[in-house]
MOPAC internal coordinates of N, CA, C and O (Angstrom, degrees):
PM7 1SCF
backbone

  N    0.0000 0     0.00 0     0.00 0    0    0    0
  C    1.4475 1     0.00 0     0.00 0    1    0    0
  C    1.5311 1   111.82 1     0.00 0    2    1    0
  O    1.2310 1   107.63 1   137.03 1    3    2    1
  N    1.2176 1   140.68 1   -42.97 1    3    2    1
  C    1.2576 1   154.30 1  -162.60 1    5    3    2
  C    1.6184 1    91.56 1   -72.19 1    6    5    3
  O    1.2310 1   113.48 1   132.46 1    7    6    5
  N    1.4374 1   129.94 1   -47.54 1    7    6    5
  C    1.4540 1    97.74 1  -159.48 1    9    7    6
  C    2.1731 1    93.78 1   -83.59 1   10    9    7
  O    1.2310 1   116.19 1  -167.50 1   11   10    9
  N    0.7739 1   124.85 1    12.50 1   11   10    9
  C    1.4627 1   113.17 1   160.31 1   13   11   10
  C    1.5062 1   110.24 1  -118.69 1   14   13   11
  O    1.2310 1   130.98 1  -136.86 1   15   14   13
  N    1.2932 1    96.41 1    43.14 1   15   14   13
  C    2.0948 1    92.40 1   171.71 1   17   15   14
  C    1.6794 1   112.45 1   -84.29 1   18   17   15
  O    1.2310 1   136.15 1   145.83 1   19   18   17
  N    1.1564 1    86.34 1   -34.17 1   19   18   17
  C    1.7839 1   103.33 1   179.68 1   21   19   18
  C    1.7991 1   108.30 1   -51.77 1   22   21   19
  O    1.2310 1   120.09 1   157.69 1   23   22   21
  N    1.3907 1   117.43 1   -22.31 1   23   22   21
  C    1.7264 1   109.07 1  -153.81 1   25   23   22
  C    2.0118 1    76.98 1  -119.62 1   26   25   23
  O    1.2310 1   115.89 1  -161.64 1   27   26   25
  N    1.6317 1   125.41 1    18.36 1   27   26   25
  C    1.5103 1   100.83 1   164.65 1   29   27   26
  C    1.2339 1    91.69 1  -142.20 1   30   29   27
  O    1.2310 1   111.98 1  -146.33 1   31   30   29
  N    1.4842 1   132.73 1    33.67 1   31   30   29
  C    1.4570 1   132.29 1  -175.62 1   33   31   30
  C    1.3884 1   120.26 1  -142.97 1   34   33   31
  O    1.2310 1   114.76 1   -56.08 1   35   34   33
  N    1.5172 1   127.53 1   123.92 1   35   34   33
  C    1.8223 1   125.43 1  -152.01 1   37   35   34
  C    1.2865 1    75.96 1  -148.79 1   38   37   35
  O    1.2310 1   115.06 1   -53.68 1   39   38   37
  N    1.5533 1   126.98 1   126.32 1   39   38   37
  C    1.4586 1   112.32 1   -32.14 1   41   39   38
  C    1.7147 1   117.80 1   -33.31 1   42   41   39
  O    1.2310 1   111.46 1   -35.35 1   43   42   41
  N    1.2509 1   133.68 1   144.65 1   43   42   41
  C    1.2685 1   127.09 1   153.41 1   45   43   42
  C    1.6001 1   120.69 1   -59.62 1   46   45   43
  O    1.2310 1   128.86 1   -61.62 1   47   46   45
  N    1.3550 1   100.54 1   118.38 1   47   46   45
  C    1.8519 1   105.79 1   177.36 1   49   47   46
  C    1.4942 1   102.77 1   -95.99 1   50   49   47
  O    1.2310 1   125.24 1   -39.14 1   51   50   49
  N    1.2279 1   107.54 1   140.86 1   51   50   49
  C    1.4386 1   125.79 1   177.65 1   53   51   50
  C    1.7028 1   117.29 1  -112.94 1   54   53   51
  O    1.2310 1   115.46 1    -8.56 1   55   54   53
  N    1.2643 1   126.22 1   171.44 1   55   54   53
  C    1.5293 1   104.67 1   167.84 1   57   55   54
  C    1.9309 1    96.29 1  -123.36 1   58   57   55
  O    1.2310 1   130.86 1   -14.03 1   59   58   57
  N    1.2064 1    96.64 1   165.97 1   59   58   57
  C    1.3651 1   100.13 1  -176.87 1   61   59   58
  C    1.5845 1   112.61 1  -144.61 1   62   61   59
  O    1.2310 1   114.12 1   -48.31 1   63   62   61
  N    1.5218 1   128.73 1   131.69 1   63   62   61
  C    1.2630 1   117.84 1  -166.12 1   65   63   62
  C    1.7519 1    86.89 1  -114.39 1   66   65   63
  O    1.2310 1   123.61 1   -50.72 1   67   66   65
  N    1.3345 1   110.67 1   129.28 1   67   66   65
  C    1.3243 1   108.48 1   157.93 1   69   67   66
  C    1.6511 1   113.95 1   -80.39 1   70   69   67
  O    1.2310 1   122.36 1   -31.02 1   71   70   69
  N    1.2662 1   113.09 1   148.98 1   71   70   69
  C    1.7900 1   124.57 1  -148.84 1   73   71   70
  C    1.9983 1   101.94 1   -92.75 1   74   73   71
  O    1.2310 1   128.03 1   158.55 1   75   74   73
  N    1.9495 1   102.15 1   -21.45 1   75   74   73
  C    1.5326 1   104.96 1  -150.57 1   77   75   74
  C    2.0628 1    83.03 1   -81.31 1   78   77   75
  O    1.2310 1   122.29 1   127.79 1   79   78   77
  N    1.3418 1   113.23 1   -52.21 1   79   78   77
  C    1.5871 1   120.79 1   172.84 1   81   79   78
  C    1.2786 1   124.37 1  -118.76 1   82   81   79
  O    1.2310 1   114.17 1  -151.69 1   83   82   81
  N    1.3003 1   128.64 1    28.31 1   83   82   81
  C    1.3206 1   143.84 1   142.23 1   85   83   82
  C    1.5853 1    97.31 1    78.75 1   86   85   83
  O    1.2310 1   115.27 1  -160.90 1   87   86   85
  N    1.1643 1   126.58 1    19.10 1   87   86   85
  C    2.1707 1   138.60 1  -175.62 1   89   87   86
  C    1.6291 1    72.21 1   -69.12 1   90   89   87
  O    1.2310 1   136.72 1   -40.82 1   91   90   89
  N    1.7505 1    85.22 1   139.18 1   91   90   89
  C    1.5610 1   114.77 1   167.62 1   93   91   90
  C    1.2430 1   116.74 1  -119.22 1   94   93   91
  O    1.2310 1   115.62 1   -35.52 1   95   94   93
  N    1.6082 1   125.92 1   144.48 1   95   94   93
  C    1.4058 1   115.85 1  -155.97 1   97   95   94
  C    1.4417 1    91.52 1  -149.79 1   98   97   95
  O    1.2310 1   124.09 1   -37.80 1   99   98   97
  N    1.2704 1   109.77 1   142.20 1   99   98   97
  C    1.8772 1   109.61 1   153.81 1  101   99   98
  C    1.3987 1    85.64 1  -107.88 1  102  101   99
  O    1.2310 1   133.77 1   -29.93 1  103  102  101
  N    1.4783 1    90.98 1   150.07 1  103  102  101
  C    1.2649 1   127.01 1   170.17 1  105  103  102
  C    1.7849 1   119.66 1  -148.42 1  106  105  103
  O    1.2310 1   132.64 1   -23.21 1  107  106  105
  N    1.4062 1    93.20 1   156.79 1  107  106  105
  C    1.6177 1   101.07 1   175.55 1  109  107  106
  C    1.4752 1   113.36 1   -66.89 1  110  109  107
  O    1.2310 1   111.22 1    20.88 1  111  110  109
  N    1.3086 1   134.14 1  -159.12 1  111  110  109
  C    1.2817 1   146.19 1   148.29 1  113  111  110
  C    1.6377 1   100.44 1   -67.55 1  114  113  111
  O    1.2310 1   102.15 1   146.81 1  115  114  113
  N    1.1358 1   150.24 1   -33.19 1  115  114  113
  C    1.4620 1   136.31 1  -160.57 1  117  115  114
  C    1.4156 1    99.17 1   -88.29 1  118  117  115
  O    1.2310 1   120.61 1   175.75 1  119  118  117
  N    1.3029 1   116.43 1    -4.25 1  119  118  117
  C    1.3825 1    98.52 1   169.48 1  121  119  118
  C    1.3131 1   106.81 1  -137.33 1  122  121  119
  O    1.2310 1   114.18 1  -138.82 1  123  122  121
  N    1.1797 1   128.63 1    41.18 1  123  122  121
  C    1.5527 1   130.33 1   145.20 1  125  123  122
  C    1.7441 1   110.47 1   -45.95 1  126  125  123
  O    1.2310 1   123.70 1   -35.64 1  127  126  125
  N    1.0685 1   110.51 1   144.36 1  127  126  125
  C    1.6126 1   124.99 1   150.72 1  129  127  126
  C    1.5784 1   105.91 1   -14.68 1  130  129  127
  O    1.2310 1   118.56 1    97.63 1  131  130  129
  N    1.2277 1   120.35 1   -82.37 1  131  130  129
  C    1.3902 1   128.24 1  -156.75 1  133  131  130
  C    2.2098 1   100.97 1   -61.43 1  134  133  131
  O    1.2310 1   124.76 1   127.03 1  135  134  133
  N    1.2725 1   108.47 1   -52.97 1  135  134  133
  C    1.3302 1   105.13 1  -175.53 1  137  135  134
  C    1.3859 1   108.80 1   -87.19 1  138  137  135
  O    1.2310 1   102.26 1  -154.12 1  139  138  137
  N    1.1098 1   150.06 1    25.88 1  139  138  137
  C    1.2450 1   144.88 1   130.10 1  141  139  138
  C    1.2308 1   102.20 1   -95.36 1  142  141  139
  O    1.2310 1    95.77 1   159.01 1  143  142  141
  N    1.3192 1   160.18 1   -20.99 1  143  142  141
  C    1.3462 1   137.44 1   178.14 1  145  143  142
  C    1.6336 1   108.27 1   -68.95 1  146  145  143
  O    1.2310 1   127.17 1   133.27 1  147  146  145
  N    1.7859 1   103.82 1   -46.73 1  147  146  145
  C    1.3425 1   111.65 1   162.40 1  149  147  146
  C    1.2806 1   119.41 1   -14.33 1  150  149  147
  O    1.2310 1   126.18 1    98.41 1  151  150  149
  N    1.7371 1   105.72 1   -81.59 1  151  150  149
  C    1.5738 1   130.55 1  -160.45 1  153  151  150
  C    1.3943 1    74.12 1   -74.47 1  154  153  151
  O    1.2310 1    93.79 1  -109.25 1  155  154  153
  N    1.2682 1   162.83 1    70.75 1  155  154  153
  C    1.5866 1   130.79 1   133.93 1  157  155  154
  C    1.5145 1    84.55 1  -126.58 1  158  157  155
  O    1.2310 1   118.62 1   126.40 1  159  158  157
  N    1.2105 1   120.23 1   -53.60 1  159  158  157
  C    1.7653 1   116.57 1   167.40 1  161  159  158
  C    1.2584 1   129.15 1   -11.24 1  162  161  159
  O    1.2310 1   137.12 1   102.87 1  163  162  161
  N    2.1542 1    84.45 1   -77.13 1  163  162  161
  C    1.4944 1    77.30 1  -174.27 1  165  163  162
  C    2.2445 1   114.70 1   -80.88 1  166  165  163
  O    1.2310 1   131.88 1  -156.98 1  167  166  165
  N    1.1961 1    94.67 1    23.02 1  167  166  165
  C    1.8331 1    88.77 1  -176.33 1  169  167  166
  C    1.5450 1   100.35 1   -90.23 1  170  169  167
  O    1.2310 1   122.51 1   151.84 1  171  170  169
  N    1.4978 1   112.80 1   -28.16 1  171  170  169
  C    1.0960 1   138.63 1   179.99 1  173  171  170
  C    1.7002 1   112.04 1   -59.56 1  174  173  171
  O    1.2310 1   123.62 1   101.60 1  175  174  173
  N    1.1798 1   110.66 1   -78.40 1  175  174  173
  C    1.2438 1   140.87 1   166.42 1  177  175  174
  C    1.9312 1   100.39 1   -24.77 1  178  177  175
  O    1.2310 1   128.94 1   113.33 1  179  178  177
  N    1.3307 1   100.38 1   -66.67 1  179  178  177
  C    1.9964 1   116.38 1  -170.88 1  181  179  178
  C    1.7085 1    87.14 1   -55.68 1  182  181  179
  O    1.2310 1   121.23 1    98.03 1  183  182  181
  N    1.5824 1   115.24 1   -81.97 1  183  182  181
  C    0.6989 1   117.98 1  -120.10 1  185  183  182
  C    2.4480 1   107.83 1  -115.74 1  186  185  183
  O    1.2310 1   133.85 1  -158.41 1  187  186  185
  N    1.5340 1    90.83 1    21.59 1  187  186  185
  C    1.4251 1   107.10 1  -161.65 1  189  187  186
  C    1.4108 1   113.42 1    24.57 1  190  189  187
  O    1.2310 1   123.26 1     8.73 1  191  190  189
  N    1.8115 1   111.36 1  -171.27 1  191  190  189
  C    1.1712 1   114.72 1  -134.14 1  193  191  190
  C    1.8298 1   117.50 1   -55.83 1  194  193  191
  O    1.2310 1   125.48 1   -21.84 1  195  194  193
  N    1.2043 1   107.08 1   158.16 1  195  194  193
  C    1.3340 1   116.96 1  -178.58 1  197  195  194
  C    1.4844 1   112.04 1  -128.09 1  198  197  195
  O    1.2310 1   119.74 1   -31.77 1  199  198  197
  N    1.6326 1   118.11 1   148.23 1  199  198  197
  C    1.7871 1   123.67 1  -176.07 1  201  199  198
  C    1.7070 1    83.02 1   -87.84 1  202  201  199
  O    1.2310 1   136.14 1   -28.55 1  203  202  201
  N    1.6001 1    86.35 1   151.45 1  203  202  201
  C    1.5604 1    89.82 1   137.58 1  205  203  202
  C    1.8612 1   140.73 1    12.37 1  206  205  203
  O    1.2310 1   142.96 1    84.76 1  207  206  205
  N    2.0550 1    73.00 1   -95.24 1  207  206  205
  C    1.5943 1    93.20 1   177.93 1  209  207  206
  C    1.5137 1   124.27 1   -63.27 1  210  209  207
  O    1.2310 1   122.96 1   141.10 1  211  210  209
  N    1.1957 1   111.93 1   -38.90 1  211  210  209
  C    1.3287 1   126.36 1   157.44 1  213  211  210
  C    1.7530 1   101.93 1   -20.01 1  214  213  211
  O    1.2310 1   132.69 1    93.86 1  215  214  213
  N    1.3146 1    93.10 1   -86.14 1  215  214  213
  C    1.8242 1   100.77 1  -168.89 1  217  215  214
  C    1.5506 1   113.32 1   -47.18 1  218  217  215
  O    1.2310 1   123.45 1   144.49 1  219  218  217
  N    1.2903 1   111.00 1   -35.51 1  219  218  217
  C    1.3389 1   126.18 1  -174.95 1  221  219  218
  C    1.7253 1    91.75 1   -54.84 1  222  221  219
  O    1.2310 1   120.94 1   116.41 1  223  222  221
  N    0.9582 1   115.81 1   -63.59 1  223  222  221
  C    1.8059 1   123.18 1  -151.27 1  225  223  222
  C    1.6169 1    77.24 1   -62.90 1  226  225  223
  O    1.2310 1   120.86 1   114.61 1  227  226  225
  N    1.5555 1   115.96 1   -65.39 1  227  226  225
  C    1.4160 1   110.67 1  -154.37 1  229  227  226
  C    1.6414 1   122.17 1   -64.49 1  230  229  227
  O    1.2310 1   128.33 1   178.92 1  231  230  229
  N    1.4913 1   101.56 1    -1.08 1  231  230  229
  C    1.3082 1    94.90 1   179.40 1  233  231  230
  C    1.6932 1   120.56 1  -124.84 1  234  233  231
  O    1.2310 1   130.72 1  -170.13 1  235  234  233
  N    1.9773 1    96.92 1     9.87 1  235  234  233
  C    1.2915 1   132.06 1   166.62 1  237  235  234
  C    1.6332 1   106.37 1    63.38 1  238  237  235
  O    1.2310 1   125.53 1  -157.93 1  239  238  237
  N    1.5747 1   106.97 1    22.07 1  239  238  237
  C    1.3934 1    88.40 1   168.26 1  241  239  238
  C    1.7864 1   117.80 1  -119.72 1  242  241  239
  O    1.2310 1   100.61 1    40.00 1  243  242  241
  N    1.2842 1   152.80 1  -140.00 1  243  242  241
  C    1.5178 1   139.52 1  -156.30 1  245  243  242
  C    1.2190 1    94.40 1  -132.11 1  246  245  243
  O    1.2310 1   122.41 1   -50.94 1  247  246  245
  N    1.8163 1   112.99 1   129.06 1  247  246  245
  C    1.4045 1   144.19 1  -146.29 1  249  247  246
  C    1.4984 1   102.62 1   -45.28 1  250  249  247
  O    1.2310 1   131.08 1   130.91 1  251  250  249
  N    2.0857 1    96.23 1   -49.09 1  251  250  249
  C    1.8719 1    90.98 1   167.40 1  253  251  250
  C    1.4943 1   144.93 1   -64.58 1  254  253  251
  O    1.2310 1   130.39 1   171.82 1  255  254  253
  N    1.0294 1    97.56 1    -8.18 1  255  254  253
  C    1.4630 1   102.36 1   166.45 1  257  255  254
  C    1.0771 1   124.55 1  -104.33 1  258  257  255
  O    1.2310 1   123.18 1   171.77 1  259  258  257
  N    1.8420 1   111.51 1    -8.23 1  259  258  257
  C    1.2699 1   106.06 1   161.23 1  261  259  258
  C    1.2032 1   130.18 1   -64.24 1  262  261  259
  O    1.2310 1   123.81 1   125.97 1  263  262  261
  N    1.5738 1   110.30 1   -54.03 1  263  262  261
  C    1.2468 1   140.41 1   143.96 1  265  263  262
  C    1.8455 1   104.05 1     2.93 1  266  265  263
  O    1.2310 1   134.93 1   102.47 1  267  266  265
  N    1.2368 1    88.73 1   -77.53 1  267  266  265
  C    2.1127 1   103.22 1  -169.73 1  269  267  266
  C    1.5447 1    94.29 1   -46.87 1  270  269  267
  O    1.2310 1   119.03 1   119.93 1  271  270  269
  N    1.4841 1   119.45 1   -60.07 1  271  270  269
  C    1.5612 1   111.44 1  -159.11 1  273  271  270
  C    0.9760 1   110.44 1   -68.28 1  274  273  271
  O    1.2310 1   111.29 1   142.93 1  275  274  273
  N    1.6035 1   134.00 1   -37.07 1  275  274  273
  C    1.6141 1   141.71 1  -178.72 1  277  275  274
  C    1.4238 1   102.75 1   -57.18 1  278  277  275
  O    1.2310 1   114.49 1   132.65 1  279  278  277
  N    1.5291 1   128.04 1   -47.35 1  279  278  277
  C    1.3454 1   132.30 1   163.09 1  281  279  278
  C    1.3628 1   127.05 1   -45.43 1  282  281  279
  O    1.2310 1   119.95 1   155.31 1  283  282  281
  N    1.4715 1   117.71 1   -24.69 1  283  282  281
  C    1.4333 1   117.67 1  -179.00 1  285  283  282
  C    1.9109 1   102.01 1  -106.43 1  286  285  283
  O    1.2310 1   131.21 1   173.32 1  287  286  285
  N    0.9373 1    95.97 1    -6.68 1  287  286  285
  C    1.7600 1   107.26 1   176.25 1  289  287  286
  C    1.6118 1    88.91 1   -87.51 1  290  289  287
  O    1.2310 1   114.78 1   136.09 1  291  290  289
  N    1.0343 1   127.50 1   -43.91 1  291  290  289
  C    1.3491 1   119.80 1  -159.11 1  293  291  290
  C    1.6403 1    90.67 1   -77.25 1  294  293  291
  O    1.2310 1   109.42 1   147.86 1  295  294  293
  N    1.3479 1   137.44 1   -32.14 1  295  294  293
  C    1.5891 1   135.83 1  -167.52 1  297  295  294
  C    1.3699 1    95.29 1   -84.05 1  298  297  295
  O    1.2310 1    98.33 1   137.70 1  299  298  297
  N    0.5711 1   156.41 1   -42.30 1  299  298  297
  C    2.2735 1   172.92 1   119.42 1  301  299  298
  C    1.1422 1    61.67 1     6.23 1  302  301  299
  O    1.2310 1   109.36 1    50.00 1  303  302  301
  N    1.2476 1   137.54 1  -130.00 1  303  302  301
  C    1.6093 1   145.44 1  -132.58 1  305  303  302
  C    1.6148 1    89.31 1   147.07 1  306  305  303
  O    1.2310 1   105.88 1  -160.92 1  307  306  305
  N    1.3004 1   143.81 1    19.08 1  307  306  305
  C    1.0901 1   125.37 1  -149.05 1  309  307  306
  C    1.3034 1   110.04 1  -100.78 1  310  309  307
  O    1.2310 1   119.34 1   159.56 1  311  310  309
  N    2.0574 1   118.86 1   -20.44 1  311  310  309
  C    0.7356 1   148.14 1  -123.95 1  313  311  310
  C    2.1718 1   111.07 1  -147.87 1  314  313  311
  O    1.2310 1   108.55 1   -92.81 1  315  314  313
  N    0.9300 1   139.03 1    87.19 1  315  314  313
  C    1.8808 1   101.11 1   158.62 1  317  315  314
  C    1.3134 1   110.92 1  -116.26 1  318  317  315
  O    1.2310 1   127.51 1   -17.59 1  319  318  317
  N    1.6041 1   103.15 1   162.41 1  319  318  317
  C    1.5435 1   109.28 1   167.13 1  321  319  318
  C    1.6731 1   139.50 1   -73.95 1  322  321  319
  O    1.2310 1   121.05 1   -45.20 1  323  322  321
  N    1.1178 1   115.60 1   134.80 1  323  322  321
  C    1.5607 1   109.74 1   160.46 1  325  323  322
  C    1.3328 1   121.62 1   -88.03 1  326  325  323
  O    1.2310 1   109.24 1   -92.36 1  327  326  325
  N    0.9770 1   137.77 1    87.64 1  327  326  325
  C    1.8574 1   126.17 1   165.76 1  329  327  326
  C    1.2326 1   127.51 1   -94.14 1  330  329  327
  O    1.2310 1   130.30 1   -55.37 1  331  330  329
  N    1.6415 1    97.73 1   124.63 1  331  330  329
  C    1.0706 1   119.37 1   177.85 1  333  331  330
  C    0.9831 1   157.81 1   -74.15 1  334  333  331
  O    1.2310 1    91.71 1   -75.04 1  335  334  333
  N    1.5726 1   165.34 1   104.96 1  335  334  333
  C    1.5099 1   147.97 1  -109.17 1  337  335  334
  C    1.5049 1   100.80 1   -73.24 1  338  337  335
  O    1.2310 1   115.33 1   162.21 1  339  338  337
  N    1.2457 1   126.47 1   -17.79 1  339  338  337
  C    1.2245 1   104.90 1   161.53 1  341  339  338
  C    1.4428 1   130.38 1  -114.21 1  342  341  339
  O    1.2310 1   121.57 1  -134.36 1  343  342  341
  N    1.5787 1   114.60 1    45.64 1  343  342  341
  C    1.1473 1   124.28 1  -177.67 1  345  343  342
  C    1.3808 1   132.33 1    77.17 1  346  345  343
  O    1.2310 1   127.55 1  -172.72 1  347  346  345
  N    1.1759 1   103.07 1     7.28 1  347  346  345
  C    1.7341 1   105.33 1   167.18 1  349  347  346
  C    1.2060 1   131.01 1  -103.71 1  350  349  347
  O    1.2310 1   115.20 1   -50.42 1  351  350  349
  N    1.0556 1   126.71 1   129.58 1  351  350  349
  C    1.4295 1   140.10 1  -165.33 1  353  351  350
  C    1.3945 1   120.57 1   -82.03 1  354  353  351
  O    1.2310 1   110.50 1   -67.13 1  355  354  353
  N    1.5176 1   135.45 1   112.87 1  355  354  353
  C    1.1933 1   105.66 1  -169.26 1  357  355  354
  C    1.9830 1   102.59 1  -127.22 1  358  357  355
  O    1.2310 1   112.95 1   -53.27 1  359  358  357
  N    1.2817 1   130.92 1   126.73 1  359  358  357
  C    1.4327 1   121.28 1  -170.57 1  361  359  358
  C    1.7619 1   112.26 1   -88.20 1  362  361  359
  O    1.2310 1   133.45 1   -33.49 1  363  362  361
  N    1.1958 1    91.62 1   146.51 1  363  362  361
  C    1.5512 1   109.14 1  -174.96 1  365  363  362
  C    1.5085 1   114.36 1  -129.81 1  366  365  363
  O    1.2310 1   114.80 1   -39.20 1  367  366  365
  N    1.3462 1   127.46 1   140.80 1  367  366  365
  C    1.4475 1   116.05 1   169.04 1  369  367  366
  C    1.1395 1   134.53 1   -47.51 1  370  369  367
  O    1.2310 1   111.88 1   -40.08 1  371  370  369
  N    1.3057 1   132.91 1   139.92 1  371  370  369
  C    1.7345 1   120.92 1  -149.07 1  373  371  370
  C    2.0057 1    88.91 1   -81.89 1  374  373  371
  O    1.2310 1   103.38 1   -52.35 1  375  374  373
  N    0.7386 1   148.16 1   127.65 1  375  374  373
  C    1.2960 1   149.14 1   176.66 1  377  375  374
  C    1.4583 1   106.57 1  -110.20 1  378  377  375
  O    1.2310 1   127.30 1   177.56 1  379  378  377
  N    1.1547 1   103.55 1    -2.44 1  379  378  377
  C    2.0218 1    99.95 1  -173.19 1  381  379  378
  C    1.3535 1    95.68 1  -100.32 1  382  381  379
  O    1.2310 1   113.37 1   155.73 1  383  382  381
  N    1.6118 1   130.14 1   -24.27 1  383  382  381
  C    1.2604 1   124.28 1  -162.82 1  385  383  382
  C    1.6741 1   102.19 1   -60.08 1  386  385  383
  O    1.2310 1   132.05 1   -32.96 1  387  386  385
  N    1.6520 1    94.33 1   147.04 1  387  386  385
  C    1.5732 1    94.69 1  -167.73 1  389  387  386
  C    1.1082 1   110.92 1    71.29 1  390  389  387
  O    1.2310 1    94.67 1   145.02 1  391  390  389
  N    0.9018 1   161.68 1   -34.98 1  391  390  389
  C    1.4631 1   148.98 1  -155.64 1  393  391  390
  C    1.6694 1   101.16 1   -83.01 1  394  393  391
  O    1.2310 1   118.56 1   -31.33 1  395  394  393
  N    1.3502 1   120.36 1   148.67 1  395  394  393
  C    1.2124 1   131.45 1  -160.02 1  397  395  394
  C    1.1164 1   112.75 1  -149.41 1  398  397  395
  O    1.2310 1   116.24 1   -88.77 1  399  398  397
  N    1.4970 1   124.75 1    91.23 1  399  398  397
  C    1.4485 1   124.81 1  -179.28 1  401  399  398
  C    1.6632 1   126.98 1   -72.75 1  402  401  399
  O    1.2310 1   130.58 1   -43.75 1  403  402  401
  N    1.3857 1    97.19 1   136.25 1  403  402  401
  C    1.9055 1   106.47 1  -161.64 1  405  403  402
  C    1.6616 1    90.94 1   -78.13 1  406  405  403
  O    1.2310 1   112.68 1   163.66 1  407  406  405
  N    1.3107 1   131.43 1   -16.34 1  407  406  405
  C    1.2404 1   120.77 1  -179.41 1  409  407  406
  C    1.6465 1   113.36 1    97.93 1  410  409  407
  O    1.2310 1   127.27 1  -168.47 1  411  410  409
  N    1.6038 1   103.62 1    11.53 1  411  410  409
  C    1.3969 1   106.31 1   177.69 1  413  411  410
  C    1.2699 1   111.72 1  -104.86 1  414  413  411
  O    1.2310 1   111.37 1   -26.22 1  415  414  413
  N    1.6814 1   133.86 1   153.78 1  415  414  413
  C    1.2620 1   120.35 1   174.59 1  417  415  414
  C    1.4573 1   121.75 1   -88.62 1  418  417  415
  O    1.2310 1   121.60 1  -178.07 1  419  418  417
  N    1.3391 1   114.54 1     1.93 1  419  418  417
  C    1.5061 1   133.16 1  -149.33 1  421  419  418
  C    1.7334 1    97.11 1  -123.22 1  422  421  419
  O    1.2310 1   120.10 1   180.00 1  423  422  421

């Protein structure tokens, strides 16, 4: 039944397996891959780096699943981490993606 939920459901629900612990999710379109990497950009972009929990609150859903999507934003390139000496993680826009060093220091 699940792989035809999408053709009796408006919003359309999809399922989604995250790859790092295999958590299975339906979800709407607002949280596909592509439009949450979006909305993490531009939250990123406004408002620089963000924890975790941060995104969690701002995107009103539970820290672990925030966790999972920020992780697959981070494999996108969309995303890297800062960690901190005392263990906190904080995400920033990947700004290196693409970038291609000529091998000069100057």
């Amino acid at each position: 039944m699940l792989p035809h939920l999408p053709g009796y459901t408006d919003p359309i629900i999809t399922e989604r397996t995250f790859h790092a612990s295999g958590l299975r999710v339906l979800h709407t379109p607002t949280y596909s891959p592509a439009a949450f990497a979006a909305r993490l950009h531009g939250t990123l972009l406004i408002s620089g780096a963000r924890t975790t929990l941060d995104i969690a609150q701002e995107e009103g859903v539970p820290i672990g699943l925030a966790s999972e999507m920020v992780d697959e934003a981070e494999v996108q390139g969309v995303v890297c981490r800062d960690e901190a000496e005392h263990g906190e993680v904080r995400w920033w826009l990947n700004v290196f993606q693409g970038y291609v060093w000529d091998g000069q220091d100057t």
